[in-house]
C-alpha beads as a LAMMPS data file, in Angstrom:
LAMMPS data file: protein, C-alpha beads

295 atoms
294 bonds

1 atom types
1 bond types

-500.0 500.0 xlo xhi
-500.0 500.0 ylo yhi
-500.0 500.0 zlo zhi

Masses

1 110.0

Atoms # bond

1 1 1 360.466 -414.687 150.151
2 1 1 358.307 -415.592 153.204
3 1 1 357.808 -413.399 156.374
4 1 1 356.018 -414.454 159.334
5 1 1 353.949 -417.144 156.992
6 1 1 352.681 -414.373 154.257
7 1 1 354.328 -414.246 151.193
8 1 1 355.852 -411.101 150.810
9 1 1 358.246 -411.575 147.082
10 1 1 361.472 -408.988 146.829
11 1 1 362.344 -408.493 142.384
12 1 1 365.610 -410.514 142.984
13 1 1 363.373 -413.183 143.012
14 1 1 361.942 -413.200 139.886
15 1 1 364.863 -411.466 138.003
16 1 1 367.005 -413.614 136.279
17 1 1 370.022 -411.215 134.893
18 1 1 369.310 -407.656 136.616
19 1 1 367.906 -407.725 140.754
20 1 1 365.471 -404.205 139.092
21 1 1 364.115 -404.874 136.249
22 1 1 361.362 -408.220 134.810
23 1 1 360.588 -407.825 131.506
24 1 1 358.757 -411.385 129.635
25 1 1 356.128 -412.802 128.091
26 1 1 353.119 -413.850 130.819
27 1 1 352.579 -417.535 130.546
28 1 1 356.140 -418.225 130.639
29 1 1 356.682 -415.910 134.010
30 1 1 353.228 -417.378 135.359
31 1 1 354.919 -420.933 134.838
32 1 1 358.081 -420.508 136.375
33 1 1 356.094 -418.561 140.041
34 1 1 353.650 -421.442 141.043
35 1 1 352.590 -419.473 144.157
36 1 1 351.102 -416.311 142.337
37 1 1 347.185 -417.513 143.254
38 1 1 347.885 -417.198 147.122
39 1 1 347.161 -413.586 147.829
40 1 1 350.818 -412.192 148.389
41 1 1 352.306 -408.333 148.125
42 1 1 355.184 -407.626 146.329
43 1 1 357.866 -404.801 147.111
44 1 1 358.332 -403.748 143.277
45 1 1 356.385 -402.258 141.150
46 1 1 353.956 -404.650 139.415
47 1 1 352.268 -404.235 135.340
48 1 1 350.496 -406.883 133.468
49 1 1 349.210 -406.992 129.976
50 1 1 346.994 -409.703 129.114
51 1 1 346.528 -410.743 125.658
52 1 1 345.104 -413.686 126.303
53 1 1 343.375 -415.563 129.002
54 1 1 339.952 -415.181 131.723
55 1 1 339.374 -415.398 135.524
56 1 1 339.729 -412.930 138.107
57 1 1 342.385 -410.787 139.843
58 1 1 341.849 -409.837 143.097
59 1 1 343.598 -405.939 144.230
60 1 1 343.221 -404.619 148.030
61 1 1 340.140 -406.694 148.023
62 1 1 338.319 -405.439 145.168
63 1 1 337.494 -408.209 142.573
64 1 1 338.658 -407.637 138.915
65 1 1 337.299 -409.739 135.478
66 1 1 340.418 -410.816 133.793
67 1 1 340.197 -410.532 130.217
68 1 1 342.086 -410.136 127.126
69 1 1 343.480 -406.449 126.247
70 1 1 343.337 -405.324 130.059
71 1 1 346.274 -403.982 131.890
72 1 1 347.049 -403.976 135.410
73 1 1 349.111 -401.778 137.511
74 1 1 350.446 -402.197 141.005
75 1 1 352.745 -400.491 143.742
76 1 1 354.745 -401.985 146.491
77 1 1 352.440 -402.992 149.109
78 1 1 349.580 -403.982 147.471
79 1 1 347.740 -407.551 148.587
80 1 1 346.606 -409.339 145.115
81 1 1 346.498 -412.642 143.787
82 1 1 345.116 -414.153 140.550
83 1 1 342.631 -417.058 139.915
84 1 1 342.621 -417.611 136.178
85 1 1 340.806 -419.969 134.126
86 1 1 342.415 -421.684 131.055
87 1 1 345.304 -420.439 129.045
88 1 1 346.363 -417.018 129.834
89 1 1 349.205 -414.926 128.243
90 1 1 350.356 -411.361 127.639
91 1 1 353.306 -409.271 129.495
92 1 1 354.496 -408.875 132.533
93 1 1 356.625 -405.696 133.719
94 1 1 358.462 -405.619 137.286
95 1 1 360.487 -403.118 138.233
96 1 1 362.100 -401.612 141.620
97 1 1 361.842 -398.198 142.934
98 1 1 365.430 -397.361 142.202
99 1 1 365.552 -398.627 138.409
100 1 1 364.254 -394.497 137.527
101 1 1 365.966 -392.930 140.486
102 1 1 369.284 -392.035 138.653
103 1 1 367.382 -391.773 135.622
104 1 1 365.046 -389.097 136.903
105 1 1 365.260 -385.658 138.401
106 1 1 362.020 -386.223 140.481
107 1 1 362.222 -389.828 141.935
108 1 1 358.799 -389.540 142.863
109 1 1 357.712 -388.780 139.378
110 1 1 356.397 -392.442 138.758
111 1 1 354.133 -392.216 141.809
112 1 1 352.398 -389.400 140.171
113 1 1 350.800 -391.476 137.289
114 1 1 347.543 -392.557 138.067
115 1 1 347.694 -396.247 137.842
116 1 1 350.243 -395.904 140.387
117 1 1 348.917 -394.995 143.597
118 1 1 347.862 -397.362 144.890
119 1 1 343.926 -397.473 143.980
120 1 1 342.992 -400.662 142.849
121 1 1 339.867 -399.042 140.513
122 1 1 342.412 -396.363 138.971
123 1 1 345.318 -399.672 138.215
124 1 1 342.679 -401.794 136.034
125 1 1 342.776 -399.857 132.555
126 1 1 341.155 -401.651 129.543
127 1 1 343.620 -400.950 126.428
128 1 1 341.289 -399.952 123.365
129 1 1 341.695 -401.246 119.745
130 1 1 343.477 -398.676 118.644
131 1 1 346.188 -398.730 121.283
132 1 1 346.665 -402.693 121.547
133 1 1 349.584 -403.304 118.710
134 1 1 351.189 -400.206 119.782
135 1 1 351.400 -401.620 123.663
136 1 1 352.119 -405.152 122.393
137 1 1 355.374 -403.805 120.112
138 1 1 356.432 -401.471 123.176
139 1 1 356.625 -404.682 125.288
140 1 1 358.284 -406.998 122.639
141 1 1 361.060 -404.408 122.161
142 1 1 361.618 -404.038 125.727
143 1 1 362.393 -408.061 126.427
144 1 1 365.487 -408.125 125.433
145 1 1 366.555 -404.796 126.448
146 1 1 365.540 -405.735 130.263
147 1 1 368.400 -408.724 130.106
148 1 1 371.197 -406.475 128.471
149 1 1 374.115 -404.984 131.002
150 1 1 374.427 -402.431 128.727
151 1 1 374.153 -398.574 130.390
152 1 1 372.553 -397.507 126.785
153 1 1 370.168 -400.327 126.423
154 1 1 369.038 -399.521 130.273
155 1 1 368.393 -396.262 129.419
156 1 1 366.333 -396.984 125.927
157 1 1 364.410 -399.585 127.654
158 1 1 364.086 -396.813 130.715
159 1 1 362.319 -394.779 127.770
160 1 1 360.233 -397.357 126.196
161 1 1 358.787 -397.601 129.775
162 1 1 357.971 -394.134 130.453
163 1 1 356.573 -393.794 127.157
164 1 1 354.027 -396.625 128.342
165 1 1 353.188 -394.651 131.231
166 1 1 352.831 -391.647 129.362
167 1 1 350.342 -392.570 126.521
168 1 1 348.332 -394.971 129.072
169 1 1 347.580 -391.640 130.863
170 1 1 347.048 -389.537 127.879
171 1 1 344.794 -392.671 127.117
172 1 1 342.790 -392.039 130.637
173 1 1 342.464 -388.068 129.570
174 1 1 344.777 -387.447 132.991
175 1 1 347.300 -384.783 133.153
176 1 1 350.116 -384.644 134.967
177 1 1 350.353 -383.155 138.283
178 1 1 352.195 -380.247 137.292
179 1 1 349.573 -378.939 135.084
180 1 1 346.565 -380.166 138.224
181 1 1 344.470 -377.054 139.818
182 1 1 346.007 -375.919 143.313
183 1 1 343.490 -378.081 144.734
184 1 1 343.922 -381.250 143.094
185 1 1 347.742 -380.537 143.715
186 1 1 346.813 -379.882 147.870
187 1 1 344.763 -383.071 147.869
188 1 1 347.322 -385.545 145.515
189 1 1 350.059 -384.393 148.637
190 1 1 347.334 -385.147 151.485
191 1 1 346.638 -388.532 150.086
192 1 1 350.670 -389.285 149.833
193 1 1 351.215 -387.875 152.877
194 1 1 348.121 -390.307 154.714
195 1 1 349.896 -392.939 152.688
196 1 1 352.872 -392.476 154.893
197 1 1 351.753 -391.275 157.988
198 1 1 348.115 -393.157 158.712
199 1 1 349.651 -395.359 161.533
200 1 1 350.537 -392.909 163.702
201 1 1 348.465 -388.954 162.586
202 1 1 345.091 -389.588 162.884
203 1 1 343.263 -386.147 162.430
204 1 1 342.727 -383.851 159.995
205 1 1 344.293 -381.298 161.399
206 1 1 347.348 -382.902 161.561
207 1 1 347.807 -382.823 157.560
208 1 1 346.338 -379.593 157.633
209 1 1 349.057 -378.256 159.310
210 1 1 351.860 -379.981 157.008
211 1 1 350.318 -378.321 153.789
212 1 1 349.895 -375.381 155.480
213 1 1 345.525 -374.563 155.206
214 1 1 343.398 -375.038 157.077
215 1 1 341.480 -378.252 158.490
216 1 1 338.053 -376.739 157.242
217 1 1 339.402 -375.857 153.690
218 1 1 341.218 -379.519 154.065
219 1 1 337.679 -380.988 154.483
220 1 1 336.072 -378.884 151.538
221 1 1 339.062 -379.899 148.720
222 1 1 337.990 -383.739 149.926
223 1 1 334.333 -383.190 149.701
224 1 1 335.039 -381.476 146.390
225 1 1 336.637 -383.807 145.025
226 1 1 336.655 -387.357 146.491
227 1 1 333.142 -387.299 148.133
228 1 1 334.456 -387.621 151.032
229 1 1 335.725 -386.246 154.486
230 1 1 339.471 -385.989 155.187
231 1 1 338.596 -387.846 157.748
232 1 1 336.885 -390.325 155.971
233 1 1 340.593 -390.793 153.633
234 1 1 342.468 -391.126 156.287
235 1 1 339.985 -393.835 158.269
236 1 1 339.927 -395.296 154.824
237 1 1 343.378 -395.729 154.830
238 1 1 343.768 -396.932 157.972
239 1 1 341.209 -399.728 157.470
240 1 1 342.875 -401.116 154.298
241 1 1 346.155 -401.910 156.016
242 1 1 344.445 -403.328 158.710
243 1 1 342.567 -405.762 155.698
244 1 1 345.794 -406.370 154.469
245 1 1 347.485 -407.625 157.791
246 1 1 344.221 -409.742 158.594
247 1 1 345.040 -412.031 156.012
248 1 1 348.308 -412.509 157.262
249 1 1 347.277 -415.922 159.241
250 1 1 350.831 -415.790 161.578
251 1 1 349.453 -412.453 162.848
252 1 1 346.637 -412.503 165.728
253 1 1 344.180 -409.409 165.906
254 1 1 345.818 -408.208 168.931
255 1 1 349.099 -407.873 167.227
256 1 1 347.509 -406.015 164.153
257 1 1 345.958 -403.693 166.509
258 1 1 349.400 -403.157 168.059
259 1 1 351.057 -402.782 164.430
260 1 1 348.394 -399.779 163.727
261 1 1 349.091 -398.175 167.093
262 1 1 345.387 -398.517 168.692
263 1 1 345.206 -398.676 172.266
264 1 1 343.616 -402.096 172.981
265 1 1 342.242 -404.941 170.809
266 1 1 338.604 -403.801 171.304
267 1 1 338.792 -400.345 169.977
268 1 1 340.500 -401.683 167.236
269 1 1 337.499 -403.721 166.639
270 1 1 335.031 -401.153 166.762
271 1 1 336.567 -399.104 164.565
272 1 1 337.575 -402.252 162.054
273 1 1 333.408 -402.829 161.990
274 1 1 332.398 -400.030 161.570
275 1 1 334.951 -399.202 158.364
276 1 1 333.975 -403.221 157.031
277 1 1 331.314 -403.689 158.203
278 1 1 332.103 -406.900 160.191
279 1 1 334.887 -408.088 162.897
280 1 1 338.182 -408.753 162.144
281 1 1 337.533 -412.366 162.335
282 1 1 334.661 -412.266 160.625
283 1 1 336.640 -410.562 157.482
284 1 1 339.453 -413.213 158.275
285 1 1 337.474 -416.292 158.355
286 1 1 335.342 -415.040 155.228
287 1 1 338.222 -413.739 153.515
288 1 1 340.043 -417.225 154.317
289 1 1 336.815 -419.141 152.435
290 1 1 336.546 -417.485 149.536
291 1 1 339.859 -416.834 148.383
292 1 1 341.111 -420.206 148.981
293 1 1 344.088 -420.907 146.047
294 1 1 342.637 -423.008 143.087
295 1 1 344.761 -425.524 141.394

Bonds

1 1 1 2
2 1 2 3
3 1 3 4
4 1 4 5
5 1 5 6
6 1 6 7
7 1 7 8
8 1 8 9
9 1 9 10
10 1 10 11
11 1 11 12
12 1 12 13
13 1 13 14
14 1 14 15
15 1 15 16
16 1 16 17
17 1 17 18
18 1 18 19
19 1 19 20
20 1 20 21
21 1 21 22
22 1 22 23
23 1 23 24
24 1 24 25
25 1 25 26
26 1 26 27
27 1 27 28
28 1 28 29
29 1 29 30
30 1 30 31
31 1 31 32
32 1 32 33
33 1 33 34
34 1 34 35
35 1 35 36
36 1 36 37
37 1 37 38
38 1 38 39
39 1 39 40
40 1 40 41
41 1 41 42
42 1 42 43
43 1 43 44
44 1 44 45
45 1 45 46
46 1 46 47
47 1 47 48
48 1 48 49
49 1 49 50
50 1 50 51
51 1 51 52
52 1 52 53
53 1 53 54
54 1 54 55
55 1 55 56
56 1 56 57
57 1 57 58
58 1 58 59
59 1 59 60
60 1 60 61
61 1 61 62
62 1 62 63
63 1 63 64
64 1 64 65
65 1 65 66
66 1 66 67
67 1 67 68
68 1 68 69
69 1 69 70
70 1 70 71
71 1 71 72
72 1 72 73
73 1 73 74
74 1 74 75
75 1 75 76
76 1 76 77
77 1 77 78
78 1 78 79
79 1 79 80
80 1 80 81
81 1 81 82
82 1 82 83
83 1 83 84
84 1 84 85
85 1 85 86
86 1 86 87
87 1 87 88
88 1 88 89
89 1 89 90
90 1 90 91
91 1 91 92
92 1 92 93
93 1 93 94
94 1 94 95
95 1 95 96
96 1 96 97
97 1 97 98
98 1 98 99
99 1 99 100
100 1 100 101
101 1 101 102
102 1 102 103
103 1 103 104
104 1 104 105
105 1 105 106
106 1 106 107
107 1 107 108
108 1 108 109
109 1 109 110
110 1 110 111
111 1 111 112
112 1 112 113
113 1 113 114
114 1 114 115
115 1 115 116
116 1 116 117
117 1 117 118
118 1 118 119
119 1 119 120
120 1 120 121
121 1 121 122
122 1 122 123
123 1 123 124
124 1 124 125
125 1 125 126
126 1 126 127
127 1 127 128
128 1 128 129
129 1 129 130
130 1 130 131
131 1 131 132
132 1 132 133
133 1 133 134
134 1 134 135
135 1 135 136
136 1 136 137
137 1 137 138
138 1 138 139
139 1 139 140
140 1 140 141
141 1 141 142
142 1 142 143
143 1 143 144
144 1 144 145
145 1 145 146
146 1 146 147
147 1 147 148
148 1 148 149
149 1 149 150
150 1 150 151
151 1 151 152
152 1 152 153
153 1 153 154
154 1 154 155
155 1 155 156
156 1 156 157
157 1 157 158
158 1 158 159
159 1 159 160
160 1 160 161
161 1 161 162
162 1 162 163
163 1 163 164
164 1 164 165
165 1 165 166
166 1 166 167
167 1 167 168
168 1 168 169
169 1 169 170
170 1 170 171
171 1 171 172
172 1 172 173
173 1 173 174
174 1 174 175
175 1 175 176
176 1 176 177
177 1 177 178
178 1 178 179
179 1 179 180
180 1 180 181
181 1 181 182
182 1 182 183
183 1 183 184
184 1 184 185
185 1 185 186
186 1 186 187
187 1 187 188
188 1 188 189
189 1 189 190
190 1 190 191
191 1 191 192
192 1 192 193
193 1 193 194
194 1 194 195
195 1 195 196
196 1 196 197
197 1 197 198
198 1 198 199
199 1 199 200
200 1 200 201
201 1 201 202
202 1 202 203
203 1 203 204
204 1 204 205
205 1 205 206
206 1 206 207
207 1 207 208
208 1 208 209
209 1 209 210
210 1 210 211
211 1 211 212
212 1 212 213
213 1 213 214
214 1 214 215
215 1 215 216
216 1 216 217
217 1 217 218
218 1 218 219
219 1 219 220
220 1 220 221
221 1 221 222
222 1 222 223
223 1 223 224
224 1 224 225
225 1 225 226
226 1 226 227
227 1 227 228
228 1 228 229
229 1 229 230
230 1 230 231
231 1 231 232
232 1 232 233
233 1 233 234
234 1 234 235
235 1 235 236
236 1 236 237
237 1 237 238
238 1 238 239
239 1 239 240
240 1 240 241
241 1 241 242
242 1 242 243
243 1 243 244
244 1 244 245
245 1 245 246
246 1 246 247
247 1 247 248
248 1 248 249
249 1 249 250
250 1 250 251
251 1 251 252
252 1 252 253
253 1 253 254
254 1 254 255
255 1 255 256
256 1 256 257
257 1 257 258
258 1 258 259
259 1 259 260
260 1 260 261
261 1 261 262
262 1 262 263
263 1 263 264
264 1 264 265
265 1 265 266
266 1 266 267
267 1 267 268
268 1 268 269
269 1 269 270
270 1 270 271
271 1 271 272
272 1 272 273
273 1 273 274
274 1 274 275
275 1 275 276
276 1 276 277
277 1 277 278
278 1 278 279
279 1 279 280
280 1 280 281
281 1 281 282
282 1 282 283
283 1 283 284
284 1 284 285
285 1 285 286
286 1 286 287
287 1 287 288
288 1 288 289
289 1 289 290
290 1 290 291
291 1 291 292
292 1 292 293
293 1 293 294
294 1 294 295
């Protein structure tokens, strides 16, 4: 589905038996959606296994090798598109938020895996040797599963999913957040809670106060463990969006500005240069000439 000129696609569109749940070989699934090299977000929950294949993938802006035995991973929201070269095959997995939700007592338990949250250099995971025929048989035995009506076939293929999750983060060494220090838990809920609020809470302080420390020992858990300011996350967070709504072509600056509640059009451009490093139509126009679709 379209909106506003920018391809934005909904699951139902790519589902052929269940509106929640893809499951199918690549090439096939890469045949049958033509449009998949114009950058695009989707609002499901996006996995790819290549087997086979080269180019590029392009996540939020940051410019991926594709290349056999590599595995992508992407939430709802995400800009990407593909530019392949040649042949490519593997698996592709699509699902909707609410396919775990009755499944699971935490429905925010698949937001907690690493490859999901949104970080394009945590959602790129090269699958070793050792792991590749035990990913490839996980995603042959889920095809068929994903076009049964059948509550227990749901429910196996529901496990054959998490399982992937699972041992791809026991792959990456990552626990879950349960077991995290108090401070890795503290900053996991200020990053969600940035992810949901950046348009409209702007200061540290602000977050502070939701997770109940202080703005100085807010500050310290960033620089501790991202490098960075709290302030820095959030203005981080603030400029992606606004990268993501640039190359929307039906939207002017002005009303991108207005979308991430600044004041005027020319403190939105200050602060969009300073976070880029260039305008807004300077990342536009550049972004517009080098990601043009091929084929």
């Amino acid at each position: 589905m379209e909106q506003q000129g920018y391809p934005i696609y909904d699951i139902a569109g790519f589902a052929a038996s269940r509106p929640d749940i893809v499951v199918k070989p690549f090439a096939p699934y890469r045949m049958e959606h033509h449009k998949l090299q114009v950058p695009h977000r989707h609002r499901f929950y996006h996995l790819v296994y290549f087997t086979k294949g080269s180019g590029h993938h392009t996540i939020d802006f940051d410019r991926f090798p594709v290349k056999p035995h590599q595995l992508y991973a992407m939430v709802p929201g995400q800009v990407h598109h593909w530019e392949f070269e040649g042949d490519v095959d593997g698996y592709v997995l699509n699902f909707s938020a609410s396919f775990f939700q009755s499944f699971l007592l935490r429905p925010d338990y698949i937001d907690d895996f690493p490859f999901f949250q949104g970080l394009a250099q945590q959602s790129v995971m090269d699958i070793p040797q050792s792991m590749r025929t035990h990913v490839t048989d996980l995603f042959q035995e889920m095809i068929p599963l994903a076009v049964s009506n059948n509550i227990l076939s749901l429910d196996k293929l529901r496990v054959l999913i998490l399982r992937l999750f699972l041992d791809l983060a026991g792959m990456r060494a990552e626990t879950r957040p349960g077991r995290l220090s108090y401070n890795a838990t503290l900053l996991r809920n200020f990053q969600k809670m940035v992810d949901k609020h950046f348009s409209e809470l702007r200061l540290p302080r602000d977050y502070a106060a939701m997770l109940h420390i202080t703005p100085n020992h807010l500050n310290a858990i960033c620089s501790d463990l991202l490098g960075q300011s709290a302030g820095e996350v959030i203005r981080n967070r603030i400029a992606l969006e606004a990268k993501r709504l640039l190359i929307n072509p039906a939207l002017s600056v002005t009303t991108v500005a207005y979308m991430l509640n600044f004041e005027d059009n020319s403190y939105f451009t200050k602060f969009f240069k300073k976070n880029a490093g260039m305008t807004p139509e300077a990342f536009r126009k550049s972004f517009a000439i080098t990601n043009k679709p091929s084929g």
